[in-house]
Biopython code that builds the backbone (N, CA, C, O; Angstrom):
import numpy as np
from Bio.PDB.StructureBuilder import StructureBuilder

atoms = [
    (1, "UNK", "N", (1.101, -14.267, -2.179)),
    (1, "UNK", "CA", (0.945, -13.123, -1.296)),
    (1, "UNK", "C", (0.811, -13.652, 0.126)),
    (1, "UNK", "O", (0.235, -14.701, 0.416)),
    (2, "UNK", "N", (1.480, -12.708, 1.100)),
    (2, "UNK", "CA", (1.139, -13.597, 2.164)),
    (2, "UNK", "C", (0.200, -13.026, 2.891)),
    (2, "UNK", "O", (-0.021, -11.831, 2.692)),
    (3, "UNK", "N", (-0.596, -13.782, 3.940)),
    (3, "UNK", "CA", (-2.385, -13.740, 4.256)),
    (3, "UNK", "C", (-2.096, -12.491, 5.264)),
    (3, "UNK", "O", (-3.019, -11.676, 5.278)),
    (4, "UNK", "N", (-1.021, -12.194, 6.087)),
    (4, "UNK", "CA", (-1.339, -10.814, 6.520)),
    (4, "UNK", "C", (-0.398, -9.755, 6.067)),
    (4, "UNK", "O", (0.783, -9.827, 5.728)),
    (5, "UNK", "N", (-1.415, -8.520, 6.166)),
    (5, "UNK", "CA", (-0.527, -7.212, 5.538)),
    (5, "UNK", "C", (0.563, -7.141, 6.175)),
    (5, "UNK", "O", (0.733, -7.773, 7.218)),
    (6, "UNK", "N", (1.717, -6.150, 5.506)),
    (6, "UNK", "CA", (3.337, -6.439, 5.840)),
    (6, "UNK", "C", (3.100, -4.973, 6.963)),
    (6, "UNK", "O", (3.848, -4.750, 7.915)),
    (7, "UNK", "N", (1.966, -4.143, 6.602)),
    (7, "UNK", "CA", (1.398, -2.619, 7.392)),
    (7, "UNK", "C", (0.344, -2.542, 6.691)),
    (7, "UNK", "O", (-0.102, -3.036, 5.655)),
    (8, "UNK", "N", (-0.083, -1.524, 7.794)),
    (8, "UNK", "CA", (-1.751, -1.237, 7.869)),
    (8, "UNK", "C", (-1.969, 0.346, 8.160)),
    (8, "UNK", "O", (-1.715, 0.800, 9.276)),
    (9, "UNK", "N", (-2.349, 0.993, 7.327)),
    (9, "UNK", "CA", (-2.437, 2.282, 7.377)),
    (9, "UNK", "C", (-3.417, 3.286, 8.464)),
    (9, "UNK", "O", (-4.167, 2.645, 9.201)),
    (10, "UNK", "N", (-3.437, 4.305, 8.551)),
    (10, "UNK", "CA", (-4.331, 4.744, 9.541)),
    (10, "UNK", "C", (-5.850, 5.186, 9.417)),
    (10, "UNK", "O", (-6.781, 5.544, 10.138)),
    (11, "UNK", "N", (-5.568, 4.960, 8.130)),
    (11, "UNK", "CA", (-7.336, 4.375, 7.276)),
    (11, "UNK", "C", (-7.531, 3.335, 6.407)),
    (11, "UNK", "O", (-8.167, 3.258, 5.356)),
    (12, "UNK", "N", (-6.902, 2.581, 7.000)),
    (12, "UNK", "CA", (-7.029, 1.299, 6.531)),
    (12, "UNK", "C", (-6.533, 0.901, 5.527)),
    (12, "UNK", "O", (-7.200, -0.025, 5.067)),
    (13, "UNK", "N", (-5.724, 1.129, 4.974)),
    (13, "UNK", "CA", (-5.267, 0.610, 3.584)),
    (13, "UNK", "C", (-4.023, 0.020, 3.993)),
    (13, "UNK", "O", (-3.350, 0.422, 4.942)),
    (14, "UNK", "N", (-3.646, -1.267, 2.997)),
    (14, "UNK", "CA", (-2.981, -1.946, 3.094)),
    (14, "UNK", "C", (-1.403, -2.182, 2.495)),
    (14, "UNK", "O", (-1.560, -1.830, 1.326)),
    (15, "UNK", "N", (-0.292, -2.489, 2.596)),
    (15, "UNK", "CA", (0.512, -3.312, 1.939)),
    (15, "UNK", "C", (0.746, -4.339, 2.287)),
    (15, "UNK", "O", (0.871, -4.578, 3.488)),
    (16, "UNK", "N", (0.915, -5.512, 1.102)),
    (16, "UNK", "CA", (1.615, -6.843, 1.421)),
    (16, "UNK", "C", (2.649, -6.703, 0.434)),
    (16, "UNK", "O", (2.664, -6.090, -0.633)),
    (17, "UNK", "N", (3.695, -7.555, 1.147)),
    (17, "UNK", "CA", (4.991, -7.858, 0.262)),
    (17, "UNK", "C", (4.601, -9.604, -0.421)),
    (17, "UNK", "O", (4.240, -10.654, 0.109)),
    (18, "UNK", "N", (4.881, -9.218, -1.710)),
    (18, "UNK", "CA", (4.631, -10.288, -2.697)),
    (18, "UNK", "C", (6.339, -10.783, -2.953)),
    (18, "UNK", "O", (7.281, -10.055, -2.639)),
    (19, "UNK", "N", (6.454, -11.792, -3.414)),
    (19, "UNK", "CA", (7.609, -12.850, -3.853)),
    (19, "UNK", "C", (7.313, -12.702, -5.599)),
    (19, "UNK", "O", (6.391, -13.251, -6.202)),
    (20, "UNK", "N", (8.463, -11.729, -6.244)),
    (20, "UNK", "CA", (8.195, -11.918, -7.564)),
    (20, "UNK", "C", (9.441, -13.031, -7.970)),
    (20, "UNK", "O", (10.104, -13.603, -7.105)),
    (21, "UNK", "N", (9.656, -13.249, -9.573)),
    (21, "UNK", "CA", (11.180, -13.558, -9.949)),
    (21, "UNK", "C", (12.293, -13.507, -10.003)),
    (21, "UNK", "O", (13.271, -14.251, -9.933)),
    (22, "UNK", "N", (11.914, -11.960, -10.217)),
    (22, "UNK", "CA", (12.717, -10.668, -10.379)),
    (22, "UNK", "C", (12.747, -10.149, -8.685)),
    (22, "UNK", "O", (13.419, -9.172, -8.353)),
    (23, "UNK", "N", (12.180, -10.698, -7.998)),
    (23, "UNK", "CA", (12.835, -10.268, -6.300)),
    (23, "UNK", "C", (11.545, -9.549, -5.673)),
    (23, "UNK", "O", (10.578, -9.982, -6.301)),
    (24, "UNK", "N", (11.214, -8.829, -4.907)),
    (24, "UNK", "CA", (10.053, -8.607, -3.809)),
    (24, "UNK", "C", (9.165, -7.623, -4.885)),
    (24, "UNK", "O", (9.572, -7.150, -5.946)),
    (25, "UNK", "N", (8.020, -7.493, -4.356)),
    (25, "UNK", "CA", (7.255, -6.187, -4.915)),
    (25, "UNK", "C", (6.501, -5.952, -3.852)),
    (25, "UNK", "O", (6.432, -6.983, -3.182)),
    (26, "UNK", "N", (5.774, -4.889, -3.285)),
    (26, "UNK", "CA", (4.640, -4.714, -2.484)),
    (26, "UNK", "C", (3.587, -3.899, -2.958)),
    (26, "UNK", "O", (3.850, -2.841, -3.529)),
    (27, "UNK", "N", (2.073, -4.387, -2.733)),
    (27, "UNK", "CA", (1.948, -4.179, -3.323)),
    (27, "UNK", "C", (0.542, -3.530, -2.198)),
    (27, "UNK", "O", (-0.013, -4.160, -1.297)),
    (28, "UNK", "N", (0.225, -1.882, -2.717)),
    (28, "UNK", "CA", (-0.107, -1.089, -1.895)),
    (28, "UNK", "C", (-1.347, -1.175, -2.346)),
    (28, "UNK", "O", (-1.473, -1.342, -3.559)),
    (29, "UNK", "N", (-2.765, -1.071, -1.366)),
    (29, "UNK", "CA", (-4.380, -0.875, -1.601)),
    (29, "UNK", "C", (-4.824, -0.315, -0.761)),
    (29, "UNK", "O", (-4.605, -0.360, 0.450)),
    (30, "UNK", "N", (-5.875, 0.596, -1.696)),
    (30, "UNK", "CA", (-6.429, 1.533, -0.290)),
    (30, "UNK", "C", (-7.807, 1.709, -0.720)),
    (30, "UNK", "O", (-7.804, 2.260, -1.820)),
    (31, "UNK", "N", (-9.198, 1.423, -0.228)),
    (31, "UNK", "CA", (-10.389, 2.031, -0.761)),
    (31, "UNK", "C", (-10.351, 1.210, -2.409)),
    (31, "UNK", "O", (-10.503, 2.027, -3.318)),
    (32, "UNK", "N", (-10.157, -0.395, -2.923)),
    (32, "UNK", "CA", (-10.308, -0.932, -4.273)),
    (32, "UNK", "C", (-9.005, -0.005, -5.035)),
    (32, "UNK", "O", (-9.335, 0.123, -6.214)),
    (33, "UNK", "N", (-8.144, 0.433, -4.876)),
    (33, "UNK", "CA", (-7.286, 1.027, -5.864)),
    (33, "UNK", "C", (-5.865, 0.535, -5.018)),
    (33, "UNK", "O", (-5.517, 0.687, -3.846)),
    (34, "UNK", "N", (-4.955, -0.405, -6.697)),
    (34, "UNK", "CA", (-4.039, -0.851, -5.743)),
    (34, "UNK", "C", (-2.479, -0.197, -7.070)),
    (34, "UNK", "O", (-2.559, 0.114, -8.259)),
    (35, "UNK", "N", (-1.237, -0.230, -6.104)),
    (35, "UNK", "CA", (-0.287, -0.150, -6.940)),
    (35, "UNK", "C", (0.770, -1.232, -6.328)),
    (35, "UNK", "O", (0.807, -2.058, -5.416)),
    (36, "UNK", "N", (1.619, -0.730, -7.386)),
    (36, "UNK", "CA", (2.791, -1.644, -6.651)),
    (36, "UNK", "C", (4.083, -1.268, -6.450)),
    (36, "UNK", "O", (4.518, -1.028, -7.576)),
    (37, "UNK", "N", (4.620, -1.151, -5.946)),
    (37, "UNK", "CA", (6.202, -0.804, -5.604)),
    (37, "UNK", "C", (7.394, -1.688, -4.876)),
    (37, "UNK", "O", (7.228, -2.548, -4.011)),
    (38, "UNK", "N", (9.120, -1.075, -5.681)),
    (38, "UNK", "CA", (10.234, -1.658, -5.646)),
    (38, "UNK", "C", (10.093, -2.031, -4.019)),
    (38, "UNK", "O", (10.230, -3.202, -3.664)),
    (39, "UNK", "N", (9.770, -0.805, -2.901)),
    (39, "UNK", "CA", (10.079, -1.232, -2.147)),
    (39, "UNK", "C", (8.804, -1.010, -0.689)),
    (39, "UNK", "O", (7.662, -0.608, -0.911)),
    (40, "UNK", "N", (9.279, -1.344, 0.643)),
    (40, "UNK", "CA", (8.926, -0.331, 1.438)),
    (40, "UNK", "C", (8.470, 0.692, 1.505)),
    (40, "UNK", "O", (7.303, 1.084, 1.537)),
    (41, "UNK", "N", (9.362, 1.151, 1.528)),
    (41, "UNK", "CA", (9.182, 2.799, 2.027)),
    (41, "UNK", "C", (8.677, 3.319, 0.740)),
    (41, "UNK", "O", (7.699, 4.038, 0.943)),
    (42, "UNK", "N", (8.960, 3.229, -0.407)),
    (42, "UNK", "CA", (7.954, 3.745, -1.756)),
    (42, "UNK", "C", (6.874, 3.566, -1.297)),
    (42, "UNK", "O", (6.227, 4.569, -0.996)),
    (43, "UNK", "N", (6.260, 2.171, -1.065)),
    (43, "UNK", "CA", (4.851, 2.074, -0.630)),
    (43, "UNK", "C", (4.625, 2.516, 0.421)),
    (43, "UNK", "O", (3.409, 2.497, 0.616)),
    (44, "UNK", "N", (5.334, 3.043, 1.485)),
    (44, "UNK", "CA", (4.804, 3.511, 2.638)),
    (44, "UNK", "C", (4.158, 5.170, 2.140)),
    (44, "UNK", "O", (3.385, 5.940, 2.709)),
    (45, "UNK", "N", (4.857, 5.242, 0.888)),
    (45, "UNK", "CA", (4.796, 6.667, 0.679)),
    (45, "UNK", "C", (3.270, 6.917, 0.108)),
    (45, "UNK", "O", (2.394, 7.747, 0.348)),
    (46, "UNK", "N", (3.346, 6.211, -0.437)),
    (46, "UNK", "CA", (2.179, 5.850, -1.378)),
    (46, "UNK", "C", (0.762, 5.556, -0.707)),
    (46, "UNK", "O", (-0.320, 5.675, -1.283)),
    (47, "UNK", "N", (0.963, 5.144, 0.635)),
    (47, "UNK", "CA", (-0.420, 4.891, 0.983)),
    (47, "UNK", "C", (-0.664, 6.122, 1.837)),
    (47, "UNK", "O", (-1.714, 6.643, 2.212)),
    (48, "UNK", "N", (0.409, 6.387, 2.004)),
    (48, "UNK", "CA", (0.371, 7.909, 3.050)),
    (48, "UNK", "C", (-0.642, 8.761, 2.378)),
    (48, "UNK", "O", (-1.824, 8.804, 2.719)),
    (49, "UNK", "N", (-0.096, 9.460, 1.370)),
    (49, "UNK", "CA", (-0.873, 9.766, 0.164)),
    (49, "UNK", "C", (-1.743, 9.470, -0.386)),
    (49, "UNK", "O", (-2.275, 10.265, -1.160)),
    (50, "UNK", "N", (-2.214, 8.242, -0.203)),
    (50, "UNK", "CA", (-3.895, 8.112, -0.872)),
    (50, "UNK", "C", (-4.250, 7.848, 0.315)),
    (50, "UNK", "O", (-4.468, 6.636, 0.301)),
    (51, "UNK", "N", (-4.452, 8.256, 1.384)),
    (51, "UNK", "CA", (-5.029, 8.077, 2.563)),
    (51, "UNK", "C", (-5.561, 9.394, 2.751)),
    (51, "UNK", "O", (-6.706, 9.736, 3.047)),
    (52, "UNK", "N", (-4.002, 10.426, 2.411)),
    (52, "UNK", "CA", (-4.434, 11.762, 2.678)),
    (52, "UNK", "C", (-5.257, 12.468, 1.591)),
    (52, "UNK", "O", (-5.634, 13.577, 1.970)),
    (53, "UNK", "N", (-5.601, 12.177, 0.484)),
    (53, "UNK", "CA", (-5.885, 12.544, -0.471)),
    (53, "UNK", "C", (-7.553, 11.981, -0.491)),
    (53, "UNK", "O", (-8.389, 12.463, -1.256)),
    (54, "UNK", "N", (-7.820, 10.993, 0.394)),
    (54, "UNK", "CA", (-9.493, 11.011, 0.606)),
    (54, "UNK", "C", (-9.616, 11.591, 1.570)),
    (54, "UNK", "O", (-10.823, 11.833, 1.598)),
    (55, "UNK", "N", (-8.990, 12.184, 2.798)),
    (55, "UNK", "CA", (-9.332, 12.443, 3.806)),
    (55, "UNK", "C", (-9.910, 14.129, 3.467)),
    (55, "UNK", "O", (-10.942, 14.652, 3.888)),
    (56, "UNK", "N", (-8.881, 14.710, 2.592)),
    (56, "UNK", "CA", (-8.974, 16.078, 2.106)),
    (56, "UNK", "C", (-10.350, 16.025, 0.978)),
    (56, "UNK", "O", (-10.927, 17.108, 0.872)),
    (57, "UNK", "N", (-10.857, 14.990, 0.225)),
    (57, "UNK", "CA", (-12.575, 14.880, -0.662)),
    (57, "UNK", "C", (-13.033, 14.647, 0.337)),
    (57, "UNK", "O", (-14.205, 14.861, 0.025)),
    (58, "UNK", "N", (-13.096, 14.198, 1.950)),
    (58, "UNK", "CA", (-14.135, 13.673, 2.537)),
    (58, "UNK", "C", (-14.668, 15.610, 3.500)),
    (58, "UNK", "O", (-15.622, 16.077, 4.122)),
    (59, "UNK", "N", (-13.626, 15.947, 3.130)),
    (59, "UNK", "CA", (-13.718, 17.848, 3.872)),
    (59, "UNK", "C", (-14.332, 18.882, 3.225)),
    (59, "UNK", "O", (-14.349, 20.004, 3.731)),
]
sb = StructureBuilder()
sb.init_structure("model")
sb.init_model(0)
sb.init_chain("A")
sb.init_seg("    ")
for serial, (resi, resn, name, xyz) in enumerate(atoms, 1):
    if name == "N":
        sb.init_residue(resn, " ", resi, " ")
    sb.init_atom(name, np.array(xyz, "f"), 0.0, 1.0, " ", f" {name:<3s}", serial, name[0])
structure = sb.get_structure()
């Protein structure tokens, strides 16, 4: 994994792009809960969404 995130969300949650076998993965964390995705923009999607999805329990 490499030591800095590939993006940084607007509450903090992270992706890094990992080096698999089978070719890239990134791999998305936000608040201890992580996933992983084919690409980018999947994970961009993805943190969008669990970003917005505490912001709406914190209301």
């Amino acid at each position: 994994m490499t030591s800095q995130p590939v993006l940084i969300g607007a509450r903090g949650g992270t992706i890094h792009q990992l080096h698999a076998s089978t070719g890239e993965l990134f791999q998305v964390c936000f608040e201890g809960t992580c996933l992983y995705c084919d690409s980018l923009h999947v994970g961009m999607a993805h943190l969008n969404r669990m970003e917005r999805a505490t912001r709406r329990e914190a209301a």
